[in-house]
N, C-alpha and C positions, 0 to 999 in steps of 0.2 A: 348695771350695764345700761339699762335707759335711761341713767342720770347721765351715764358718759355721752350715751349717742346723743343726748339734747345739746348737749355743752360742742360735741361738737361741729354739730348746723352752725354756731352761731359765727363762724368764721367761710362757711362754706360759701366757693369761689374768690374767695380771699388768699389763700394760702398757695395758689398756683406756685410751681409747679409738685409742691410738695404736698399732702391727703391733709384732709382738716379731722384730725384727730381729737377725742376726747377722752380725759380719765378723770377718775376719783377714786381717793382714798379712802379703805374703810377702817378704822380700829377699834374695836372695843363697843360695835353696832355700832359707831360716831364717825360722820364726815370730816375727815380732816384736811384734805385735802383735796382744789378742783382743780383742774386746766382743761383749757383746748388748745389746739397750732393756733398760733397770733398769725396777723397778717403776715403774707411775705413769706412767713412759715416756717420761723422761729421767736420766741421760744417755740418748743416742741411744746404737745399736751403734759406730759411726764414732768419735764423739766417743772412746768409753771406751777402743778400739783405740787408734787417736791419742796418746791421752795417754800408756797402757802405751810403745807406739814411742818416741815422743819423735822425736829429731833420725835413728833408722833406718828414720824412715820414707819418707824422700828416696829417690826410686829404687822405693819398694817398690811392689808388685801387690797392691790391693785387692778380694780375694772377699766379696761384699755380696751378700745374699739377695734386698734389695728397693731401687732406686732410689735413691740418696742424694735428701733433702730438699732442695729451693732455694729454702722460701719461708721468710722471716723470723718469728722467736719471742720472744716474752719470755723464754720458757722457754730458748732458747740459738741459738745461730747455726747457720744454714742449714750442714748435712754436705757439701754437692759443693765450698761456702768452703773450710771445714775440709781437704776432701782437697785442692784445688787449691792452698792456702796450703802443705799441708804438702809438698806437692809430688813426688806419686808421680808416678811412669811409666806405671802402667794401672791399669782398674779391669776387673772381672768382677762382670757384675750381676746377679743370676736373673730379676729380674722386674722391669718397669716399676713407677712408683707408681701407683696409680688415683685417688689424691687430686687433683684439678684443681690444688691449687696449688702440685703437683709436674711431674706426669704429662707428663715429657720432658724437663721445661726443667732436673733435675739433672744429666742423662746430655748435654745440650747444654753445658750448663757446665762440666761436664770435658774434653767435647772440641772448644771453643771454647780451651779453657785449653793445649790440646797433648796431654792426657791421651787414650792410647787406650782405646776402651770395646768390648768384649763384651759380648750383652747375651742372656740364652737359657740360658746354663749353669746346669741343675739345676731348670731350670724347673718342672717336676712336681713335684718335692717340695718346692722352695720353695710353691707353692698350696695344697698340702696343710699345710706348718708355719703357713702364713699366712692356713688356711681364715675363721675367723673373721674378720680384718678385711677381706679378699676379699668376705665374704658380705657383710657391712653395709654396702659401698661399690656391690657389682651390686645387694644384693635389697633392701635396707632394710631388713635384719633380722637376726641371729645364725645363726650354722650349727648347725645342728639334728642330736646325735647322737641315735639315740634307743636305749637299752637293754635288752635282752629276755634273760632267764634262762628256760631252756625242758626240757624231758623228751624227750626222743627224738621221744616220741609228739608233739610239739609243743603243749604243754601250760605254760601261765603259771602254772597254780596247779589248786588238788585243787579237788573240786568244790565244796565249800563254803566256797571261797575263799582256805585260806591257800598262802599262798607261801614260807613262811618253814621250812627253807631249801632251795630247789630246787639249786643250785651249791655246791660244798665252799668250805672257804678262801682256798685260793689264787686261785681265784675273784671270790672275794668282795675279796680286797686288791687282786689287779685293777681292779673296780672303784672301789674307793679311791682309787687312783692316777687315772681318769679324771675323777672329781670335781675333784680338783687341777689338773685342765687344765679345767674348765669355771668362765667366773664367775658361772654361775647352774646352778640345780638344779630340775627340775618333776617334781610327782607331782598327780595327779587327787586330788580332794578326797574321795573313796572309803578312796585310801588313807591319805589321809591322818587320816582320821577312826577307820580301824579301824588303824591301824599306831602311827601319832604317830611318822612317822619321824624319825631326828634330823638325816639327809641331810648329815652332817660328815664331815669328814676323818680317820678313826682309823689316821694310817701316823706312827710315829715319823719326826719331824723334820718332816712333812707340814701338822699340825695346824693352823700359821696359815691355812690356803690352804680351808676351807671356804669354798664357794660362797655366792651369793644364792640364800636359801631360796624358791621360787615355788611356788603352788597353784591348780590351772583349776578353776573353780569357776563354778559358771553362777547362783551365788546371791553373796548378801554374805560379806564377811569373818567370821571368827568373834572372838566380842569377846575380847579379851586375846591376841592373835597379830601383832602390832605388827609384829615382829621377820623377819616371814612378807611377802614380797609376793603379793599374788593377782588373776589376770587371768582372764576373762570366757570366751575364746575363745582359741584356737591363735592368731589373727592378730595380739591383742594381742602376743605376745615383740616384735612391735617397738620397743615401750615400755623393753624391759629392758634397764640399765646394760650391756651384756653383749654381748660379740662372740662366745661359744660359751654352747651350752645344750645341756644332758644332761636329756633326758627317761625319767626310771626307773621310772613305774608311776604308775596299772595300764594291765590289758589295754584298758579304754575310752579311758584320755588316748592309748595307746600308735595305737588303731584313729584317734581324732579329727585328731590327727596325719598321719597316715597317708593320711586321708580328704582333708585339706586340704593336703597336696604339699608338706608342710612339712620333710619329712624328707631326712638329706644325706648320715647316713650310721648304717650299721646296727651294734651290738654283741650280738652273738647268742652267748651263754655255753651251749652246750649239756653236758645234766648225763648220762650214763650210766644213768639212769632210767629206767623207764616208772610213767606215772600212773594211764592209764585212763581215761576219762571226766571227765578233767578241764578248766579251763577255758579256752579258747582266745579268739584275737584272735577279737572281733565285724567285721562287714562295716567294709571300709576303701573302698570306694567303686569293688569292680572291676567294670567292668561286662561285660569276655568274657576268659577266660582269656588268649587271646594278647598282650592288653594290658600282660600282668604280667611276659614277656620282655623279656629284652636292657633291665629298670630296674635293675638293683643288676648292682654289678662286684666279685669276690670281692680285695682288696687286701692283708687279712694274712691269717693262721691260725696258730694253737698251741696247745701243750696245756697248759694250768692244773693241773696236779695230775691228779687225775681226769677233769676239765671237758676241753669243748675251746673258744674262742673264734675266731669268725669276724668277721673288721670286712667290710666290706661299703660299698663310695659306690656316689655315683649315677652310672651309665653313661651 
């Protein structure tokens, strides 16, 4: 199952608005076959395994991160067909589907078919590789990282506002790399007016995977920015093509955010600095200190170069 779940990161924010699925086939202790959701998001994971197998995959143990589909597509035939045709021995599922016109009746039709089913393994990290279509299905809305570069002193920026560059490089390609896992991008229209940022992908090989450019903005669009979406309010990301969103600045979009519960999980880049009197989050809406425990669960940590990075979900 953690050959599946790797296989399938490798599409993640690709696949909108369909979950970036990964499986593998096991027969005889041997791999026979891999997939994950291609872009676009089809083929399916299954399908792609499948096809690799061929005729070994009779007999074989299917590790699948999310429910085989059972409802019909133009796009291509329901995955639980596909595996019952091909006609494995078991399957292993992380997660049920939450799409109603899955949500059971895959994992019934394999073992209606004689197929036996597991269903639980790897469960937690499959919700995490699958945070984004998870979210769109319970909240109606995208999973909300939000990104914070900071000074010891816990400091967004010098007091007359620049921020550029609080974190070293390693850092900063860090970030890169998490852009590539989001299909949208937000920054407050502050920054965006004194930065012009270009919020792209600059990692070799990376390049095409630039996000949807998004700007909160409590006024109109600016004329010639076409290319920019812009929403009104935090509640608007419902709106957005987007099952993940990375929110990067500033400290106001970072607080509004914040204030409206929108947040799912933290990337806190801290720099080996001290600022001083520098500028920090504005009110996020606490209203008694104890309120502010047991919300964030510390999930990874490392060191960037000089930096250290903390991810941080919600508890």
């Amino acid at each position: 199952m953690a050959a599946a779940l790797a296989l399938s990161e490798r599409t993640r924010a690709r696949t909108y608005p369909n979950p970036n699925v990964g499986c593998v086939l096991v027969r005889d202790g041997a791999v026979v076959g891999r997939g994950w959701t291609q872009p676009g998001g089809r083929p399916h994971a299954e399908a792609m395994a499948l096809d690799q197998a061929g005729e070994r995959a009779r007999g074989a143990t299917a590790y699948v991160t999310l429910e085989p589909c059972a409802h019909a597509s133009p796009r291509g035939p329901a995955c639980a067909d596909l595996l019952v045709a091909a006609g494995i021995a078991r399957a292993a599922v992380a997660l049920g589907d939450p799409d109603p016109r899955t949500d059971g009746s895959g994992i019934a039709r394999l073992r209606a078919a004689g197929i036996a089913v597991d269903v639980g393994i790897g469960a937690d990290a499959a919700r995490r590789a699958m945070a984004g279509f998870l979210a769109r299905r319970a909240l109606r809305r995208p999973h909300v990282t939000l990104k914070l570069a900071l000074s010891l002193d816990g400091a967004a920026a010098m007091a007359d506002g620049r921020s550029q560059w609080i974190t070293g490089p390693e850092a900063r390609a860090h970030a890169h790399l998490e852009r590539a896992r989001h299909e949208a991008i937000l920054v407050g229209r502050g920054t965006w007016e004194a930065d012009r940022p270009r919020l792209d992908v600059r990692l070799a090989g990376l390049e095409g995977r630039t996000p949807l450019r998004v700007v909160l903005s409590a006024g109109a669009a600016a004329a010639g920015e076409g290319d920019w979406r812009w929403i009104n309010s935090p509640a608007q990301i419902d709106s957005l093509p987007a099952d993940h969103l990375l929110v990067e600045g500033g400290a106001r979009t970072a607080a509004a955010f914040l204030r409206a519960d929108l947040v799912d999980r933290l990337l806190l880049y801290r720099a080996p600095i001290l600022i001083g009197g520098g500028r920090t989050l504005p009110d996020i809406g606490l209203a008694a200190l104890g309120d502010a425990h047991a919300r964030w669960r510390l999930a990874d940590s490392r060191q960037l170069g000089s930096d250290r990075l903390e991810v941080y979900e919600r508890g």
